[in-house]
Residue, then its C-alpha position, 0 to 999 in steps of 0.5 A: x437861386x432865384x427861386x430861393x430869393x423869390x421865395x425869401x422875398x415873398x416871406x416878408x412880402x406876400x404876394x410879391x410873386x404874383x406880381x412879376x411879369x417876367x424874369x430873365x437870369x443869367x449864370x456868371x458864364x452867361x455873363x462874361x459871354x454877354x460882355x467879355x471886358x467883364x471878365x477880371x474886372x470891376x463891373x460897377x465902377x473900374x478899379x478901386x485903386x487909390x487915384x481912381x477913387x479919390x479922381x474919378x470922374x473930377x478930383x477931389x469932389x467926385x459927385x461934381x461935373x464940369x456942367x455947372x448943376x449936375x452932379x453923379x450919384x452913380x455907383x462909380x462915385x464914392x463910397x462905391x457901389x451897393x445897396x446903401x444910398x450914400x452916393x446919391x446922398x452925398x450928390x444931393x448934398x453937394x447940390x443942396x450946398x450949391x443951391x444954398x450958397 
């Protein structure tokens, strides 16, 4: 797939391919061979049940830390992981409310 995805991206973005220095891809087998406790879990951010995402990492406001001025955007903070910013945005807004008030 890597291929097809280089070739996709390179449509809307010439040149791109020339610009990659190297690579390295790994099959799903590879993966779990890297790094057995990734075999039947939740790579990103554990398990999604119920008490986890409403607690995780401090209850009821998941971008806050016990360190007064930092704050988690990770894929482990809510609404989990993907490619859509939310978690670093909520962080941030959390911190601006902080810094505002």
């Amino acid at each position: 797939m890597t291929d097809r995805i280089e070739r996709q991206v390179e449509r809307f973005a010439p040149g791109f391919r020339q610009r990659i220095l190297s690579r390295h891809k790994m099959s799903p087998a590879d993966f779990q061979q890297y790094n057995p406790s990734y075999i039947g879990g939740d790579i990103v951010g554990g398990s999604n049940v119920w008490q986890q995402i409403l607690a995780r990492p401090t209850l009821l406001n998941p971008y806050s830390t016990p360190v007064k001025g930092w704050y988690l955007c990770s894929a482990s903070t809510p609404p989990g992981g993907g490619v859509h910013g939310m978690c670093g945005y909520n962080a941030a807004t959390l911190a601006l409310k902080h810094v505002t008030t």
